[in-house]
C-alpha positions in Angstrom: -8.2 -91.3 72.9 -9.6 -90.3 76.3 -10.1 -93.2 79.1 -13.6 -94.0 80.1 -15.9 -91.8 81.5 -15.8 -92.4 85.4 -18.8 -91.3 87.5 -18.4 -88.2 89.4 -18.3 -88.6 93.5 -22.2 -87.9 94.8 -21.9 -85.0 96.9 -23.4 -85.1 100.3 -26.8 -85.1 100.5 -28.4 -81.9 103.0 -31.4 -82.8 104.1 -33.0 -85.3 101.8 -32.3 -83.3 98.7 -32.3 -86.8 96.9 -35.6 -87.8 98.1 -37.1 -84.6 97.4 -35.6 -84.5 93.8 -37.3 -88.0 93.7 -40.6 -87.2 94.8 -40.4 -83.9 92.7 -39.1 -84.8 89.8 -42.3 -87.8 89.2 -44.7 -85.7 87.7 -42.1 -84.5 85.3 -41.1 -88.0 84.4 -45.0 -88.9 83.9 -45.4 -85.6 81.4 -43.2 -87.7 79.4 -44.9 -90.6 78.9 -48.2 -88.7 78.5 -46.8 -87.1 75.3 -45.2 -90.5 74.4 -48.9 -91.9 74.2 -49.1 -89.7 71.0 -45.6 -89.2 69.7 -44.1 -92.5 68.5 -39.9 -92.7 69.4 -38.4 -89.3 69.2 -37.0 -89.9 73.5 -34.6 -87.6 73.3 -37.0 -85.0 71.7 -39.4 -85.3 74.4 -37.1 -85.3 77.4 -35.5 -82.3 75.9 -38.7 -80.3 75.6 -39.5 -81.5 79.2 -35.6 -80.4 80.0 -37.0 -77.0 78.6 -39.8 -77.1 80.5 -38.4 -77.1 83.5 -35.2 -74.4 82.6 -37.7 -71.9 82.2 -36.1 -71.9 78.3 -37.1 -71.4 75.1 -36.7 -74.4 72.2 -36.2 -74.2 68.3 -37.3 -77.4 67.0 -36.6 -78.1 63.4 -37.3 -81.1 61.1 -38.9 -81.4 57.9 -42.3 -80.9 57.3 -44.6 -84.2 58.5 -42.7 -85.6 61.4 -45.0 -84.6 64.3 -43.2 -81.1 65.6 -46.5 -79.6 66.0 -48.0 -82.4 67.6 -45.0 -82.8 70.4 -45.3 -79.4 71.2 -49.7 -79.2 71.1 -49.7 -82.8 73.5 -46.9 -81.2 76.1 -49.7 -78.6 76.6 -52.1 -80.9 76.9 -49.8 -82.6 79.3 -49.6 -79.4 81.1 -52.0 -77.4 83.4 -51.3 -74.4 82.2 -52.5 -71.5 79.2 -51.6 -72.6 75.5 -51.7 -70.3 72.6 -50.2 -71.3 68.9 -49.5 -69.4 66.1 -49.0 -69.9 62.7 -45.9 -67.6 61.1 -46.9 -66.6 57.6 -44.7 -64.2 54.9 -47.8 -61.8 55.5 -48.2 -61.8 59.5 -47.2 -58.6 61.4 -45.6 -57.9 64.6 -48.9 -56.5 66.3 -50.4 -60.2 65.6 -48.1 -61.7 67.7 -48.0 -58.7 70.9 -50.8 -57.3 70.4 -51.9 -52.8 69.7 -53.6 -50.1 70.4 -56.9 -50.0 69.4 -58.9 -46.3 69.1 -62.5 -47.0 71.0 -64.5 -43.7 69.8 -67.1 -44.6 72.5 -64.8 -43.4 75.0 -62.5 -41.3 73.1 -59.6 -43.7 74.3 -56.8 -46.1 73.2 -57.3 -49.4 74.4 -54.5 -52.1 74.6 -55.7 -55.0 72.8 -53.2 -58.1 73.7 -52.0 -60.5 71.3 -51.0 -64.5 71.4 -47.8 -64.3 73.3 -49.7 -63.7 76.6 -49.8 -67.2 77.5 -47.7 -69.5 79.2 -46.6 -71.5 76.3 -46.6 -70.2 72.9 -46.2 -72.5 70.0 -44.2 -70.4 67.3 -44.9 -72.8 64.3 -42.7 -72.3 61.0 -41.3 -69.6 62.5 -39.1 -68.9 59.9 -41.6 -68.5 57.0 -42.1 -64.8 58.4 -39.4 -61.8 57.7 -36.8 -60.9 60.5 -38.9 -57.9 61.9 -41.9 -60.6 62.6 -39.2 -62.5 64.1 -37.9 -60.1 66.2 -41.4 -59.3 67.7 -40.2 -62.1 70.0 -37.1 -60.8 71.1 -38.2 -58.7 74.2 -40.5 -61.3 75.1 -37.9 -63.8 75.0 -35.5 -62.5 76.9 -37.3 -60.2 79.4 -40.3 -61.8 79.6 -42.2 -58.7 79.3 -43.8 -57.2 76.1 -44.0 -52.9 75.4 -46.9 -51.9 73.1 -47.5 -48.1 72.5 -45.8 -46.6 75.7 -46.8 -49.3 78.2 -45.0 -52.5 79.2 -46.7 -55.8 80.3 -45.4 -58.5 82.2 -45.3 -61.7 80.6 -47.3 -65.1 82.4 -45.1 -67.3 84.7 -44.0 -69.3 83.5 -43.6 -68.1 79.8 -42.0 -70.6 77.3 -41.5 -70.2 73.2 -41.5 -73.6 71.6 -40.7 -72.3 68.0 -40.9 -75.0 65.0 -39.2 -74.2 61.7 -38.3 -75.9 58.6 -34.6 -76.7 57.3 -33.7 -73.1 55.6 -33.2 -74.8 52.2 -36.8 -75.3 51.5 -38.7 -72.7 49.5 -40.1 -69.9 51.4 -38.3 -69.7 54.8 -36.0 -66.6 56.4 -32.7 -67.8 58.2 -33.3 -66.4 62.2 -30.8 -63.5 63.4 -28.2 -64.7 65.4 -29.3 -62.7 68.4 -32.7 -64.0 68.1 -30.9 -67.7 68.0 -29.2 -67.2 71.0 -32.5 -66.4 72.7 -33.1 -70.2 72.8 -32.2 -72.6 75.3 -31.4 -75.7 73.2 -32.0 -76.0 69.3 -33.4 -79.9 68.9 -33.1 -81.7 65.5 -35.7 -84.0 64.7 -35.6 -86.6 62.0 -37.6 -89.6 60.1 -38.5 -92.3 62.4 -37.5 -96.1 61.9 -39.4 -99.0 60.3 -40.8 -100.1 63.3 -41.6 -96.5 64.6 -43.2 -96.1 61.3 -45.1 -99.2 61.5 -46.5 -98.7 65.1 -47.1 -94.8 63.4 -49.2 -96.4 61.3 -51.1 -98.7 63.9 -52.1 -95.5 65.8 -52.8 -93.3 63.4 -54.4 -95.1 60.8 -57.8 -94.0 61.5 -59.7 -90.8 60.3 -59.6 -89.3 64.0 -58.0 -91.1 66.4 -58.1 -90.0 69.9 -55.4 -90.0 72.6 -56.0 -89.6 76.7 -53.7 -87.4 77.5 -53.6 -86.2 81.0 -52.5 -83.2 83.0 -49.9 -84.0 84.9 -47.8 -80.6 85.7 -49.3 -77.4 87.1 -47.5 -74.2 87.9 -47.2 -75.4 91.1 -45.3 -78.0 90.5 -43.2 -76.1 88.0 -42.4 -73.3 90.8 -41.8 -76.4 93.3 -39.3 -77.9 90.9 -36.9 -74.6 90.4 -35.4 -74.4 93.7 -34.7 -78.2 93.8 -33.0 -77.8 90.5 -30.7 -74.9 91.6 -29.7 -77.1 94.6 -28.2 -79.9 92.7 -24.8 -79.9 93.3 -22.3 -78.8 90.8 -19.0 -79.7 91.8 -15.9 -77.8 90.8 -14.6 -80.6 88.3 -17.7 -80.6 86.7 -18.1 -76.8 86.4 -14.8 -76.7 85.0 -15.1 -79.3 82.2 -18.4 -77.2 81.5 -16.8 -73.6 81.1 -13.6 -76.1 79.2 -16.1 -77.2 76.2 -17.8 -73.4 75.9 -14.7 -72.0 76.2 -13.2 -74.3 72.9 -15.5 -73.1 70.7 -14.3 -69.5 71.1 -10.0 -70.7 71.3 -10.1 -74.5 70.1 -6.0 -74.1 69.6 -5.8 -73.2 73.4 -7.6 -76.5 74.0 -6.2 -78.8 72.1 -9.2 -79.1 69.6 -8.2 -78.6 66.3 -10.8 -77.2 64.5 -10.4 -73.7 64.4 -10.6 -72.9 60.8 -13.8 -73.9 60.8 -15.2 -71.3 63.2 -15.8 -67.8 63.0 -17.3 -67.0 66.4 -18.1 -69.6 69.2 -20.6 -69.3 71.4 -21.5 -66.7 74.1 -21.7 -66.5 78.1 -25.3 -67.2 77.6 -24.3 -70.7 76.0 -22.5 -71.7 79.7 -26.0 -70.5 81.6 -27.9 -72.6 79.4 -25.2 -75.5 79.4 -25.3 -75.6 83.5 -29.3 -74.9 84.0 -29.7 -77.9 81.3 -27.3 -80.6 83.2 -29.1 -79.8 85.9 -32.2 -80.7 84.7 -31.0 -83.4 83.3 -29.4 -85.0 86.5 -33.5 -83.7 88.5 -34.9 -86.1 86.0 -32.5 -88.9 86.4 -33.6 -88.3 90.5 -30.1 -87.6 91.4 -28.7 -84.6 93.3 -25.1 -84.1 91.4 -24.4 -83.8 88.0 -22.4 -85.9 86.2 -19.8 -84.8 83.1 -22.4 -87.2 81.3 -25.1 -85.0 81.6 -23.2 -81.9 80.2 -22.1 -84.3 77.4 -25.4 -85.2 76.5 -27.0 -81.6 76.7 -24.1 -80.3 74.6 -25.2 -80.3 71.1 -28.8 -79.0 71.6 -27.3 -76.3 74.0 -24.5 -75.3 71.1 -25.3 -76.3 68.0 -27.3 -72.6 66.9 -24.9 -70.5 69.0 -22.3 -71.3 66.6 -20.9 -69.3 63.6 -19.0 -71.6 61.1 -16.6 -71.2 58.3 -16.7 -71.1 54.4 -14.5 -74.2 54.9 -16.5 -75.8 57.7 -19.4 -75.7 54.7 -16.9 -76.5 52.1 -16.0 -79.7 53.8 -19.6 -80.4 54.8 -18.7 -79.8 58.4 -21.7 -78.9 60.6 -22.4 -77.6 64.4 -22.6 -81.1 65.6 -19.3 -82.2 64.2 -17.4 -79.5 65.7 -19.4 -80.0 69.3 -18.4 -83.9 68.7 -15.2 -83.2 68.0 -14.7 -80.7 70.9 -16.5 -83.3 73.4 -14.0 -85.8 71.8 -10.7 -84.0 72.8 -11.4 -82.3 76.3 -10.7 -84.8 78.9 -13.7 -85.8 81.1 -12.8 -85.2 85.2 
């Protein structure tokens, strides 16, 4: 059983980077309690989409149908200055819904680029897995290198550019299961479930009536988004941290060499891309706490949404009713914390 976690030195602080974290990090804070006017509980849902936010990364959110995924992501927009599009994924939609074609003006004798939904700065991707993979994978180029190519010409995407996909659990009736290289394309997968009694009870104080109405304000603009980045790459990583970091990616791919002992219930573990998204998260994480280091607390807490998708498991994992969460807990449970 590992000792307690102890708090990681603060690094030295060059020229105010604390205060400026402070002072930058407000509005971002604020955004949160904006969309909390509307979505009742769910915290760690709404700081993660913030957490997104501010990586410049893309979030799955999955739940079952009813418990307000739509809404989360429709009030951050609203909490946002910035371009909102949504789109509803149907068996029957096609990939030139989502990016947009060429359209044949006779007037001129001339194609015409007609552009679809995704150019925005946050796209809504609801029930994204009720349409078939090559709807899906529509979004890959988008995703990744924030550009979309339609005919022979390429488009850069808005800045920023941010997928907040819903989907529903894959047993329901109706849904595809999301290729693993279209998984990987998101930040952080986040798991939402039924609220308590009290959560449902003040659910039903605010939303009781026909149309209730909610102020939600602005509070972020691309400004402060671009202000934010910098400050966020500054916060100081030290080499303990960074190496307990690369420690739990690097157990997913060799548990044995580290101690974990779960390896028969893993096929693949997860990729470099998992360590990016592991590092740009904890970061966040410690900007919206207003501190300027990051604790092994903050990669703890990240962990699951940053692994849980990027993960390939085992007939016996499934046999035993092991998921991705168990094997991140267990892995979290066994590496020693600097």
């Amino acid at each position: 059983m590992n000792a307690p976690d102890s708090p990681t030195p603060p690094a030295p602080d060059p020229a105010g980077l604390a205060a400026d974290i402070e002072r930058a990090s407000d509005p971002f804070r604020r955004m949160i309690h904006e969309v909390a006017k509307v979505v009742v509980g769910q915290g760690g849902l709404l700081e993660a989409m913030v957490t997104g936010v501010l990586a410049h990364g893309h979030l799955l959110i999955e739940g079952p149908p009813g418990l307000a995924k739509t809404t989360a992501i429709s009030t951050l927009a609203r909490a946002m200055a910035v371009d909102f599009q949504r789109m509803q994924f149907t068996p029957d939609l096609l990939p030139a819904d989502i990016i947009g074609t060429q359209v044949y003006r006779p007037q001129t004798q001339e194609f015409v680029v007609n552009k679809g939904p995704i150019f925005s700065n946050l796209v809504l991707a609801d029930e994204i897995n009720r349409a078939p993979a090559k709807v899906q994978a529509a979004l890959l180029e988008a995703m990744q290198e924030r550009q979309v190519t339609i005919g022979h010409e390429t488009f850069p995407l808005a800045d920023p550019f941010i997928v907040m996909a819903t989907q529903n659990p894959i047993e329901q009736e109706g849904t595809y299961p999301l290729p693993e290289a279209q998984l990987d394309r998101f930040l952080m997968k986040l798991m939402v479930d039924y609220p308590d009694r009290d959560e449902e009870l003040e659910i039903l104080d605010r939303m009781s009536g026909i149309a209730p109405t909610f102020d939600v304000r602005a509070v972020v603009t691309p400004a402060s988004l671009a202000a934010a980045r910098p400050l966020i790459d500054a916060v100081h990583l030290s080499p303990e941290v960074r190496g307990y970091l690369v420690d739990v990616v690097m157990a997913t791919r060799d548990p044995a060499a580290h101690g974990v002992k779960i390896g028969q219930y893993l096929e693949a573990g997860a990729s470099p891309r998992a360590t990016l998204a592991l590092a740009v998260c904890s970061r966040v994480r410690a900007f919206l706490a207003a501190r300027a280091y990051v604790l092994p607390e903050d990669v703890k807490a990240v962990a699951l949404p940053v692994l849980r998708h990027r993960l390939m498991l085992s007939y016996e994992a499934e046999a035993e009713s092991m998921d991705a969460d168990d094997v991140v807990r267990r892995i979290l449970d066994t590496l020693p914390v600097p």
